[in-house]
Structure formats: structure tokens, C-alpha cells
PASEBA-1860 file (N, C-alpha, C; in nm, 3 decimals):
! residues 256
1> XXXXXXXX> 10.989/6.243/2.356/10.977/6.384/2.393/10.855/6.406/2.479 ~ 10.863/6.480/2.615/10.787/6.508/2.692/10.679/6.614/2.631 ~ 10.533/6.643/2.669/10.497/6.769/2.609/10.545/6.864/2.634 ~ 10.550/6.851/2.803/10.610/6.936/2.870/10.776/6.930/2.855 ~ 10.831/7.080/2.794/11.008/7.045/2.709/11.077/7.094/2.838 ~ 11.079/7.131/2.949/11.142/7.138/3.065/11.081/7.141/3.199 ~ 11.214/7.103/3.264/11.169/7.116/3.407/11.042/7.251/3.460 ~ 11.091/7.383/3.381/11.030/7.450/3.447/10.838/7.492/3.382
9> XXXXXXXX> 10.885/7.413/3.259/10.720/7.381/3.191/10.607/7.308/3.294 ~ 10.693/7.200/3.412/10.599/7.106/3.425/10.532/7.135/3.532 ~ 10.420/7.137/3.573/10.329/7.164/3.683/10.410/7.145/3.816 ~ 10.404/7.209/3.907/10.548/7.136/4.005/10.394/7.147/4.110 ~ 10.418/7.083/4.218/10.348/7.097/4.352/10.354/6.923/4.386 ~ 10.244/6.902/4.504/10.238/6.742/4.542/10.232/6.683/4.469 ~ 10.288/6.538/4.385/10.261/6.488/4.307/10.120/6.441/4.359 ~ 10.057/6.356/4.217/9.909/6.307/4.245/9.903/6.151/4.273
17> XXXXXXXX> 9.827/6.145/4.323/9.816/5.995/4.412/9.769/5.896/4.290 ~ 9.731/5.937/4.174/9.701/5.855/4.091/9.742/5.891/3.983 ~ 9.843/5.973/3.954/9.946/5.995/3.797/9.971/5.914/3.749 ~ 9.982/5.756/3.777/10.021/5.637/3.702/9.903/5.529/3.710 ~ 9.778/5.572/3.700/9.669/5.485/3.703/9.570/5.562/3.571 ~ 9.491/5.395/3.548/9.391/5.446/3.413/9.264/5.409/3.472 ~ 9.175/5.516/3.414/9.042/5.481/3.454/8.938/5.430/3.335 ~ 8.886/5.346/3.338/8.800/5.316/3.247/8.654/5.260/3.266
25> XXXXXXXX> 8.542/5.346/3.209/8.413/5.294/3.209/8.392/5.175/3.077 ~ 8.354/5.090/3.143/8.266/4.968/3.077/8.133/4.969/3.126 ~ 8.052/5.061/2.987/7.912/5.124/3.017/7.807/4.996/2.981 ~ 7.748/4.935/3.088/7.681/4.745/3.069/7.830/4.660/3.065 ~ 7.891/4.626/2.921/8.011/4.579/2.922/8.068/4.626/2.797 ~ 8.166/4.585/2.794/8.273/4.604/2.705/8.322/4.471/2.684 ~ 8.460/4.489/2.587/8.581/4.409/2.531/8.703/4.500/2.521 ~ 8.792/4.441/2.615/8.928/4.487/2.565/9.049/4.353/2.518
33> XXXXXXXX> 9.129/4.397/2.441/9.263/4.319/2.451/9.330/4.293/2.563 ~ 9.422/4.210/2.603/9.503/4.178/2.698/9.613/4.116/2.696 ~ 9.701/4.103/2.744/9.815/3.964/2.727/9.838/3.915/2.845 ~ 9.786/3.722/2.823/9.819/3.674/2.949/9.831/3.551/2.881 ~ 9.981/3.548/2.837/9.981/3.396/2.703/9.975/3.447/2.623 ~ 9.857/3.455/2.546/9.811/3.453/2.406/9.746/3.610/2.363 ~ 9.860/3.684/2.305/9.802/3.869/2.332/9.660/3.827/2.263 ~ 9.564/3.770/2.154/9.509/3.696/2.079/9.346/3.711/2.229
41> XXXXXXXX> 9.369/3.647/2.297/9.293/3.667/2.403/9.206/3.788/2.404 ~ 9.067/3.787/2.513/9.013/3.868/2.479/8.921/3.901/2.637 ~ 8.895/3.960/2.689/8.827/4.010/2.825/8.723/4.076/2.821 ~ 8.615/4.004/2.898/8.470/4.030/2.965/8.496/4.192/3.049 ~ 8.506/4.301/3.015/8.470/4.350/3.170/8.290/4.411/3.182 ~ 8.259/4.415/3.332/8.144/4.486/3.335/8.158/4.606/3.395 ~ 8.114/4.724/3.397/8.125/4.831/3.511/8.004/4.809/3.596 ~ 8.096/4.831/3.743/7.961/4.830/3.849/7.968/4.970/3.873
49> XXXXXXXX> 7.955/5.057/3.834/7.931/5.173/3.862/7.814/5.240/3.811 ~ 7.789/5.356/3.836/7.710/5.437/3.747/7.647/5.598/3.748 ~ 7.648/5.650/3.682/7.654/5.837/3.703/7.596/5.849/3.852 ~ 7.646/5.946/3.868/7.586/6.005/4.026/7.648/5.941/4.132 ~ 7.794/5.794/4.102/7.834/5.760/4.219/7.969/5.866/4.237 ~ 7.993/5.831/4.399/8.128/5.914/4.389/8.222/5.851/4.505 ~ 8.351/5.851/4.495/8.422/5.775/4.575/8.488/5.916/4.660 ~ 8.521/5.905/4.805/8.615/6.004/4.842/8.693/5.994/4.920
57> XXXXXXXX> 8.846/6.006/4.919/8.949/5.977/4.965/9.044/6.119/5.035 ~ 9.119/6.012/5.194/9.188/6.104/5.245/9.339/6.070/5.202 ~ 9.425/6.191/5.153/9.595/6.118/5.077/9.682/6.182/5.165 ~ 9.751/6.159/5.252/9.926/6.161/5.305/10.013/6.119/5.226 ~ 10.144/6.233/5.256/10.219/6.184/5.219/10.287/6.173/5.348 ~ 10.406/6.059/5.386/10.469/6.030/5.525/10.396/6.076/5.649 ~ 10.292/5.997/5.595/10.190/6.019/5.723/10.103/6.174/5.768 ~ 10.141/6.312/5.680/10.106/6.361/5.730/9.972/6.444/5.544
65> XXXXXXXX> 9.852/6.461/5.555/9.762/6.524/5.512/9.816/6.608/5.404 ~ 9.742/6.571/5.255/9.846/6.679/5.163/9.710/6.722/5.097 ~ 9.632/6.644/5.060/9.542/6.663/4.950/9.361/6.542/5.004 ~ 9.299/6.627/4.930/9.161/6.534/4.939/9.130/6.506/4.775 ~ 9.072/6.374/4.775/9.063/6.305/4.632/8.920/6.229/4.607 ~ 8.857/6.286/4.521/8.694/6.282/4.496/8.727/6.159/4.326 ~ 8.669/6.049/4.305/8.686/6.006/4.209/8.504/5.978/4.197 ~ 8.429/6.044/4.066/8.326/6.035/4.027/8.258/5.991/3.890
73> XXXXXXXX> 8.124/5.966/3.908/8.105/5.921/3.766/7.991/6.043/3.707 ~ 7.981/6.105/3.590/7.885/6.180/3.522/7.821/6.112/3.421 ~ 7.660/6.188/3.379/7.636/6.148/3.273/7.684/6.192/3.141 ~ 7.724/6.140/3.015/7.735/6.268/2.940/7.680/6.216/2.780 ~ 7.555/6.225/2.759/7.482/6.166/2.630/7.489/6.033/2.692 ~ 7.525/5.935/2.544/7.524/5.819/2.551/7.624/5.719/2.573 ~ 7.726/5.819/2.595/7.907/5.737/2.754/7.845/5.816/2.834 ~ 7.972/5.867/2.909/8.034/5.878/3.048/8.154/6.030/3.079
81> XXXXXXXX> 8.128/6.083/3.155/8.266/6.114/3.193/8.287/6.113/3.328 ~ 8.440/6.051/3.343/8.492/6.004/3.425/8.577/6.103/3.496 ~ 8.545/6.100/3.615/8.619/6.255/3.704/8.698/6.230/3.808 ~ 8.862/6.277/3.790/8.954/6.266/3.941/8.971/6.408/3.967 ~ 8.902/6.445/4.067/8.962/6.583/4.171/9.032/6.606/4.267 ~ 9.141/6.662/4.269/9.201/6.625/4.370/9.270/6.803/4.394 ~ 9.192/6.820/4.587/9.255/6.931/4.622/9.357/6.977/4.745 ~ 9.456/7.004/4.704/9.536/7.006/4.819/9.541/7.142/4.905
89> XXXXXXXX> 9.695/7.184/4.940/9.710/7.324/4.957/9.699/7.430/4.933 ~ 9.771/7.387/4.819/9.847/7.494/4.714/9.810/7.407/4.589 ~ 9.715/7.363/4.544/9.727/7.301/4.405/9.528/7.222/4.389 ~ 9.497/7.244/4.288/9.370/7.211/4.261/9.379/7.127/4.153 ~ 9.388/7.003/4.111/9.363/6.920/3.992/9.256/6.852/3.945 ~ 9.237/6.833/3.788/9.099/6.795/3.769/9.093/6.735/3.690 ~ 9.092/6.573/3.611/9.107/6.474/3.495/8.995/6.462/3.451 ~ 8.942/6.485/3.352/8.794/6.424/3.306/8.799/6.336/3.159
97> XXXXXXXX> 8.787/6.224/3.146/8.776/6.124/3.064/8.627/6.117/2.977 ~ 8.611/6.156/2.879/8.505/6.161/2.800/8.479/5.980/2.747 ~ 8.404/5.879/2.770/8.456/5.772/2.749/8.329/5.675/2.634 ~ 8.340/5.678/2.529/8.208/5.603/2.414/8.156/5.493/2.476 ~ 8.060/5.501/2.459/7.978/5.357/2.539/8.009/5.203/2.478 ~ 8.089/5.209/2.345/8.143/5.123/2.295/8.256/5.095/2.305 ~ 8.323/4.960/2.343/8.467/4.860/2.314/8.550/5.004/2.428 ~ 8.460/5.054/2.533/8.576/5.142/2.632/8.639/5.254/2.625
105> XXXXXXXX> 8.669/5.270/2.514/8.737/5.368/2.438/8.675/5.577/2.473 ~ 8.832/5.593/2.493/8.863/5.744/2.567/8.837/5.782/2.392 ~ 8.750/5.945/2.413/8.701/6.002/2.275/8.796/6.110/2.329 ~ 8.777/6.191/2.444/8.882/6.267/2.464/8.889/6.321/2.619 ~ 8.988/6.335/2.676/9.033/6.400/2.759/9.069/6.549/2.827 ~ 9.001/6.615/2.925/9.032/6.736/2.939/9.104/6.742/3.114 ~ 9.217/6.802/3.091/9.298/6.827/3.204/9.342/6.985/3.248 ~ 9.314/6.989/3.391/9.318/7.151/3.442/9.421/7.132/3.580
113> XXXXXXXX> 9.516/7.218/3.628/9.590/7.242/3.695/9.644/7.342/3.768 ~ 9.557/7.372/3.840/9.585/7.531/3.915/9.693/7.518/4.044 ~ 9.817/7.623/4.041/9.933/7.585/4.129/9.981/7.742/4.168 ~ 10.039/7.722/4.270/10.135/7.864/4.260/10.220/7.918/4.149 ~ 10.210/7.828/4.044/10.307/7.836/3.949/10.248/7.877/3.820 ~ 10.092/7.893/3.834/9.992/7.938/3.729/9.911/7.759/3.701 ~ 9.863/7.815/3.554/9.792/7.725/3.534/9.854/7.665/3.417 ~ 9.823/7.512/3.433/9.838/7.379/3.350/9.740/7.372/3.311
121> XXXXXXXX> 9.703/7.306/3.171/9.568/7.217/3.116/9.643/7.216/2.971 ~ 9.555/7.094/2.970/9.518/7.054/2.832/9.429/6.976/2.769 ~ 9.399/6.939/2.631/9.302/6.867/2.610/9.379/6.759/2.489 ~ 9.332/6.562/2.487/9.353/6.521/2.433/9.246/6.487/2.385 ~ 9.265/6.456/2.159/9.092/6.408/2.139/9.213/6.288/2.018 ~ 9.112/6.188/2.080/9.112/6.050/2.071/9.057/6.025/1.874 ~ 9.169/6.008/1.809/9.115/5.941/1.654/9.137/5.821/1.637 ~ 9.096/5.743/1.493/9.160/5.603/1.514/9.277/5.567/1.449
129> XXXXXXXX> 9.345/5.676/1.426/9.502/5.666/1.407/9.615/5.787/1.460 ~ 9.522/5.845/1.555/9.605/5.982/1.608/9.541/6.055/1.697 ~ 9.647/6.047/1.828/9.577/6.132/1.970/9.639/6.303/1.913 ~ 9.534/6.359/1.936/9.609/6.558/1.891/9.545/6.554/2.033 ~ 9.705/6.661/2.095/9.726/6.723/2.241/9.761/6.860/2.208 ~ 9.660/6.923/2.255/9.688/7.049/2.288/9.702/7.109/2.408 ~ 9.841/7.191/2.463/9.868/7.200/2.594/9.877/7.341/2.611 ~ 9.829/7.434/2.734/9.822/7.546/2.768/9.883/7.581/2.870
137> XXXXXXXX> 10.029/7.583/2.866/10.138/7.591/3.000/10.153/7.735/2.968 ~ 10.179/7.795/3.123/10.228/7.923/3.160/10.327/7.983/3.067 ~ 10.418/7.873/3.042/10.528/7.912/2.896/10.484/7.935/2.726 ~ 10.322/7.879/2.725/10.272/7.926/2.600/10.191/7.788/2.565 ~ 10.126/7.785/2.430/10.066/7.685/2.395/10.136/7.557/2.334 ~ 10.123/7.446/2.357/10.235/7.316/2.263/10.097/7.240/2.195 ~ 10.148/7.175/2.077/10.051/7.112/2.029/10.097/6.963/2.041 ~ 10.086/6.869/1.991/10.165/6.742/1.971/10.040/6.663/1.932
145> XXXXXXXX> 10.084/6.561/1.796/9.984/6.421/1.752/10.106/6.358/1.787 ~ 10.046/6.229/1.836/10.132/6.083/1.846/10.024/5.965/1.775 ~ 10.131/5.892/1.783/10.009/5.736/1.695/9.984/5.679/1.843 ~ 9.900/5.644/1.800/9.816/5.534/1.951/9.922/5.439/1.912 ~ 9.903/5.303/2.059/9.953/5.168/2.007/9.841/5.075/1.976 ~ 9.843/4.941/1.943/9.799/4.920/1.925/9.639/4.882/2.003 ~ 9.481/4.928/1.879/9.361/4.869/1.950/9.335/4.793/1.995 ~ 9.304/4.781/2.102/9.221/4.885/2.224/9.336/4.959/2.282
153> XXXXXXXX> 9.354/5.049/2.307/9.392/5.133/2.448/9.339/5.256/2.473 ~ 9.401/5.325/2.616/9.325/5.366/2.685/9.437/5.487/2.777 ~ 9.352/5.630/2.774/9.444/5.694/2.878/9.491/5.674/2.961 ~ 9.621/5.675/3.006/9.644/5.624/3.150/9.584/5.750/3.290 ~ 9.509/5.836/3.267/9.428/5.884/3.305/9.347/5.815/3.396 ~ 9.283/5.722/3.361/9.187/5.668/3.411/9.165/5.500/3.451 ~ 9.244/5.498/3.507/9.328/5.364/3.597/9.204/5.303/3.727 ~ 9.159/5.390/3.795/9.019/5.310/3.859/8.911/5.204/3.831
161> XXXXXXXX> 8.857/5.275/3.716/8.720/5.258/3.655/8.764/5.128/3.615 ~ 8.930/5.133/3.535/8.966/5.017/3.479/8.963/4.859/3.555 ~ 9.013/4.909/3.664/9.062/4.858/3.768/8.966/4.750/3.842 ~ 8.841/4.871/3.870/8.706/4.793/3.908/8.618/4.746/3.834 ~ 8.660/4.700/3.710/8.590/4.581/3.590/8.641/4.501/3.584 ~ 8.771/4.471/3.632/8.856/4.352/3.588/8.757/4.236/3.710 ~ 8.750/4.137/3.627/8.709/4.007/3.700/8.825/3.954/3.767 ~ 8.883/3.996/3.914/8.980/3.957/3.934/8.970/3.837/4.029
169> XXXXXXXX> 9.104/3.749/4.038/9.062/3.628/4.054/9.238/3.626/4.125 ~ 9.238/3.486/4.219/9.420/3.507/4.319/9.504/3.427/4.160 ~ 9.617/3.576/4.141/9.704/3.520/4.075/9.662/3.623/3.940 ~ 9.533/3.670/3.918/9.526/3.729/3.770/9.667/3.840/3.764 ~ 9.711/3.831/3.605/9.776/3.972/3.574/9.771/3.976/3.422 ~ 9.748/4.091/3.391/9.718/4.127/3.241/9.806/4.249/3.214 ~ 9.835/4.281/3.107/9.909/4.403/3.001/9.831/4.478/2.954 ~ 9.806/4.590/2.974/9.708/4.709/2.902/9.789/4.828/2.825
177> XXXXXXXX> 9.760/4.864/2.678/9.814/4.929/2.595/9.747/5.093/2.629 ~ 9.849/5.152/2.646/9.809/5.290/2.702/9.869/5.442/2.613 ~ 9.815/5.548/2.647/9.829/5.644/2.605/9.861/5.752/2.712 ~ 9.974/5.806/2.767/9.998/5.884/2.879/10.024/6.042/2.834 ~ 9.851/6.066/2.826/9.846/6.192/2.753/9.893/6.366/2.792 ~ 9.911/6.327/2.910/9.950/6.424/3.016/10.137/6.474/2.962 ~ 10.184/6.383/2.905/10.335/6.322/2.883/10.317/6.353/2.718 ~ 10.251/6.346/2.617/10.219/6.278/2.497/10.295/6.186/2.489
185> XXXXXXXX> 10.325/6.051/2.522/10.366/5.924/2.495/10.317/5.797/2.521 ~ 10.357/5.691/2.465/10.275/5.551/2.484/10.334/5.478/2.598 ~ 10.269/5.366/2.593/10.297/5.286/2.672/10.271/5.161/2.706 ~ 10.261/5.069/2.838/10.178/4.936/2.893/10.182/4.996/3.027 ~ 10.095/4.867/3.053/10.036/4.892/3.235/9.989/4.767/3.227 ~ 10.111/4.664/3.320/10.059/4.514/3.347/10.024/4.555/3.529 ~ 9.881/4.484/3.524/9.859/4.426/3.688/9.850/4.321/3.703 ~ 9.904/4.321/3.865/9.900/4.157/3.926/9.808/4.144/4.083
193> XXXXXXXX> 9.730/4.054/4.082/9.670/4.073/4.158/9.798/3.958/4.289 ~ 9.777/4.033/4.427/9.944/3.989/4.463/9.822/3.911/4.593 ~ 9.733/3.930/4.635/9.704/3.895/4.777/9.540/3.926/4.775 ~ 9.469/3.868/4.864/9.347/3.898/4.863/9.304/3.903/5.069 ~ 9.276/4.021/5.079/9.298/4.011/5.245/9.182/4.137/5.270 ~ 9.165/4.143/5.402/9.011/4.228/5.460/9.124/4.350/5.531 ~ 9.108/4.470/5.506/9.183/4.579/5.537/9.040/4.626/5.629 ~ 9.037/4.742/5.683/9.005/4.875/5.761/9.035/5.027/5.721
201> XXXXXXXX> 8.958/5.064/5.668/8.982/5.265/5.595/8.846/5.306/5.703 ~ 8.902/5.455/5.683/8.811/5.530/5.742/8.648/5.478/5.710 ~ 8.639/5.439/5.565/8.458/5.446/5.499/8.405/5.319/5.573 ~ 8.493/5.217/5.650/8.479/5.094/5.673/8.560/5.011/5.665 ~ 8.518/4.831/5.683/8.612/4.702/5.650/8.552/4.674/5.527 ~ 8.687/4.640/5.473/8.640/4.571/5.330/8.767/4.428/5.290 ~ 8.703/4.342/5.200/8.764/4.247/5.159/8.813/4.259/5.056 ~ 8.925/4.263/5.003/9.006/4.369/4.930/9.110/4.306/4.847
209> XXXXXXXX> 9.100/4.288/4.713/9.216/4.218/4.626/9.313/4.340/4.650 ~ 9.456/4.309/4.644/9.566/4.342/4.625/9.628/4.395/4.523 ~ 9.595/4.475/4.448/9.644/4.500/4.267/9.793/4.555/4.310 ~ 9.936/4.524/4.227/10.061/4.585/4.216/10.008/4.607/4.066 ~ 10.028/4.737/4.048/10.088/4.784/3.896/10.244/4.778/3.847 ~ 10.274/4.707/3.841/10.390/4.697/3.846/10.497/4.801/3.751 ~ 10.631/4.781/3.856/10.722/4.900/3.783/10.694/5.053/3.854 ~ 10.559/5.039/3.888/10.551/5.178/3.924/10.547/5.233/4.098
217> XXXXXXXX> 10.562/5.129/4.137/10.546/5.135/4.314/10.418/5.181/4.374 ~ 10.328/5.120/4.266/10.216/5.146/4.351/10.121/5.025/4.402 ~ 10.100/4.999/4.492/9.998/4.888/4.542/9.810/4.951/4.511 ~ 9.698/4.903/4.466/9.548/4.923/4.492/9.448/4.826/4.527 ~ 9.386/4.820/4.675/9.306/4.751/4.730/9.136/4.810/4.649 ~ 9.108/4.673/4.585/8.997/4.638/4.528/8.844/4.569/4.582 ~ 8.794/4.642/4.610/8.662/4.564/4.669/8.611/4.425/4.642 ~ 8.644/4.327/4.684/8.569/4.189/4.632/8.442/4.187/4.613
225> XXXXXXXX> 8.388/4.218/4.666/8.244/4.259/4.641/8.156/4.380/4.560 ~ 8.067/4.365/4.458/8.059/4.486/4.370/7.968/4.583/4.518 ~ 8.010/4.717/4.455/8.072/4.759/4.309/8.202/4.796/4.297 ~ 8.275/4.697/4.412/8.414/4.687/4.362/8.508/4.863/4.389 ~ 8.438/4.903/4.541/8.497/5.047/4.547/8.686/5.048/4.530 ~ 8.728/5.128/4.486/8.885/5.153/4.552/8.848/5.168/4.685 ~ 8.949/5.094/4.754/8.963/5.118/4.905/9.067/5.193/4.963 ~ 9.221/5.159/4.895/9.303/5.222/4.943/9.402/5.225/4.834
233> XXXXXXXX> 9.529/5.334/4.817/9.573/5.310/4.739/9.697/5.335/4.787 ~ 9.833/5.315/4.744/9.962/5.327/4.848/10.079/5.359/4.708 ~ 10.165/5.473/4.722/10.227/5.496/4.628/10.372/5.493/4.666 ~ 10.481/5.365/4.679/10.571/5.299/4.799/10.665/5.470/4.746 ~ 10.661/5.504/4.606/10.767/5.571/4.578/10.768/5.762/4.630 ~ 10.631/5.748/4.589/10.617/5.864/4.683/10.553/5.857/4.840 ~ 10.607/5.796/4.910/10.528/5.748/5.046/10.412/5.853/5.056 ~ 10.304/5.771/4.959/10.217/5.825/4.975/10.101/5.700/4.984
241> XXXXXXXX> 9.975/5.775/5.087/9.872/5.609/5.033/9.775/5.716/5.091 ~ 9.620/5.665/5.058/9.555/5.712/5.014/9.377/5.625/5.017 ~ 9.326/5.672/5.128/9.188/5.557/5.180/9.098/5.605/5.197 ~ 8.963/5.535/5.151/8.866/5.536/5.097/8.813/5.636/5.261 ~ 8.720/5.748/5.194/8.667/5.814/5.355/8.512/5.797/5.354 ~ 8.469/5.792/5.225/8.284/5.797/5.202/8.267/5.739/5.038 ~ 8.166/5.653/5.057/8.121/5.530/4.902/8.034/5.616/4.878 ~ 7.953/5.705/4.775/7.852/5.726/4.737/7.793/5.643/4.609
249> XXXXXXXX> 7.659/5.540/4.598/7.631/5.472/4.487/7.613/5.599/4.386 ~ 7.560/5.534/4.240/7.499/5.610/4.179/7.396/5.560/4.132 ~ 7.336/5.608/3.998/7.195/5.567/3.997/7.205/5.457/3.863 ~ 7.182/5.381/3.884/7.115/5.284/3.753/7.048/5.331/3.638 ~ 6.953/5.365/3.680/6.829/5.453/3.620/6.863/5.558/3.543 ~ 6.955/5.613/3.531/7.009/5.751/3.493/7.029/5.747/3.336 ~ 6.975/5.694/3.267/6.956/5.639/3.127/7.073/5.594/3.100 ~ 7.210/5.612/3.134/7.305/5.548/3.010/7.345/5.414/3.007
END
């Protein structure tokens, strides 16, 4: 069951260039699960990021200008929150990932959606046996708990952050256990790293792993070099793609 119980519940406008991506801070490092062989296995990531950076992107769809897309990092105590903005025409969206400085882990999620159609939001808060979603659609309030799957996972919210910790290497692909809180339902998210090649975006040239998420038609060019910016991102199903326009670092120093 969707949260959203009909067509006319669901936020309608451009879809978003990153609805099927997770973002995740690994604040110094982390540990997550994986499956590549042996689910048993276990993964290094580091984040090269840090509060005060900000990534900013220009998105078409069939070539022609729909939306601008700001992906940033905040301080917030002793995690993180993790920020996708994205503004188009007619539609203003805003993901923020509250994220514990420990083992990765989303504490909770707040989502806002301003459209011709009114306003979307909701908020998910993260337990260790139950996500509670509370949703605030134009049609009224929905509540919904679901069980997580199994620890570690992670909103599919926040598909970047994730993205640019992986130690990727020609040939890596791993399985990530997810929570698609936007939806209240579970899930996976295997990547494969398909190609490793030097592209051209507006922000510059970069040398750029190849990520397919597979299943979902989306391709993401990965910086080989830290801090590992998104460069470009290409969504085959909604001919949409989506390239890096300005890197802003952030600060080290910023205590967390």
C-alpha cells in the first residue's frame, strides 16, 4: 500500500531527478551491510564531504530546462543533515535527512512539496523496529508504521552521499536494504559500477565512474577523485539527465 491511496493524493508536477536515489553521510566512517557473495560481508565507507559543502545542478528533461537542483551538507549537533532542493516552474521540493554520526543510520526524515496542486510533506522518524510516517496531503493527514528490513538500511532519500563513500573500483556492485519513505514501503538498491571514463559538465572535466542503479533507468557519474562530486546524473526513463554546474567544498573544521 502506497501512503499516498490515489492517483489524485500524489504530488503530480516534474518528476524529480533523484526519486530513486539514497543519500547517505558517513560522518569520519561508518559500516554498512552489503551483498556481494557473502550478505555476511561488511563495508569501509568514508564521507568526503562536510557541512557547508554544496553541489549544484542544471536538470532537462528532452533536452529542454525543467528544474535547478542544489544537493547540500548542514551541521546538525553531533550528525548531519542532508539536503536535496530542487526548484522548477511550478513546483518547489525539499528532502532533508537527519543522519546519527553512528553505523549511517537515517534518525528521521522531513519532506516538503509545494505544487499547483497545494502542498505535500511529511515526516519519517526512524526506530529500531519501526519507521512512523506521518503525511500531510491536500486530501488530509495519513499516518502509517512499517517494519524496516533488515540492519543497516537507509532512506532511499538519500542516494548521493551514499553513492560518494562507496570505494568504487571497475566491476564493483553491491545490494543496499532500503526504506522508500516517501511511498511507506521497503525495499533494495543494487549498484554496478558499468565504466570508468572522463566526461565534460558545465562545473568542468572530470574522471568519472559510471554507477547503473539498476532496474531503475538511471545511470550516476562519480568523481574518481575525492571528494567524489556527483557529476552527472541521467534518468533513461524519464529522459531526463542532470550536470554538475558549481562544486562548493565545505569545511572540515566545522566540529562534526
Amino acid at each position: 500500500m502506497s501512503l499516498f491511496n490515489s492517483p489524485k493524493d500524489r504530488p503530480r508536477g516534474p518528476r524529480s531527478p533523484v526519486a530513486l536515489l539514497i543519500i547517505i553521510l558517513a560522518i569520519g566512517a561508518g559500516i554498512i551491510a552489503y551483498t556481494n557473495g557473502d550478505p555476511r560481508r561488511t563495508l569501509q565507507l568514508e564521507a568526503p564531504y562536510a557541512p557547508g559543502e554544496a553541489s549544484r545542478f542544471e536538470s532537462r528533461i528532452e533536452g529542454r530546462p525543467f528544474a535547478s537542483w542544489e544537493l547540500r551538507v548542514e551541521a546538525d549537533g553531533e550528525g548531519a543533515a542532508l539536503v536535496s532542493d530542487k526548484q522548477g516552474g511550478d513546483f518547489h521540493e525539499q528532502a532533508t535527512v537527519f543522519v546519527a554520526p553512528d553505523y549511517l543510520t537515517p534518525v528521521r526524515t522531513e519532506f516538503i512539496r509545494d505544487s499547483s496542486e497545494g502542498r505535500a510533506a511529511y515526516t519519517a522518524l526512524f526506530h529500531e523496529n519501526e519507521v512512523a510516517i506521518t503525511a500531510s496531503l491536500p486530501s488530509g493527514v495519513q499516518d502509517k508504521m512499517i517494519a524496516p528490513p533488515a540492519q543497516p538500511c537507509f532512506d532511499l532519500e538519500q542516494a548521493p552521499m551514499l553513492i560518494r563513500a562507496i570505494p568504487f573500483r571497475r566491476g564493483y556492485r553491491a545490494t543496499f536494504n532500503t526504506v522508500i519513505s516517501r511511498l511507506g514501503i521497503t525495499g533494495t538498491l543494487t549498484v554496478h559500477v558499468v565504466k570508468k571514463e572522463t566526461i565534460s559538465v558545465p562545473a568542468g572535466r572530470y574522471t568519472a565512474w559510471a554507477v547503473e542503479l539498476k532496474g531503475t533507468g538511471v545511470t550516476v557519474w562519480v568523481g574518481v577523485d575525492p571528494p567524489h562530486p556527483i557529476v552527472k546524473y541521467v534518468d533513461r526513463k524519464a529522459n531526463a539527465v542532470s550536470e554538475l554546474t558549481q562544486f562548493i567544498p565545505g569545511s572540515h573544521n566545522s566540529g562534526i
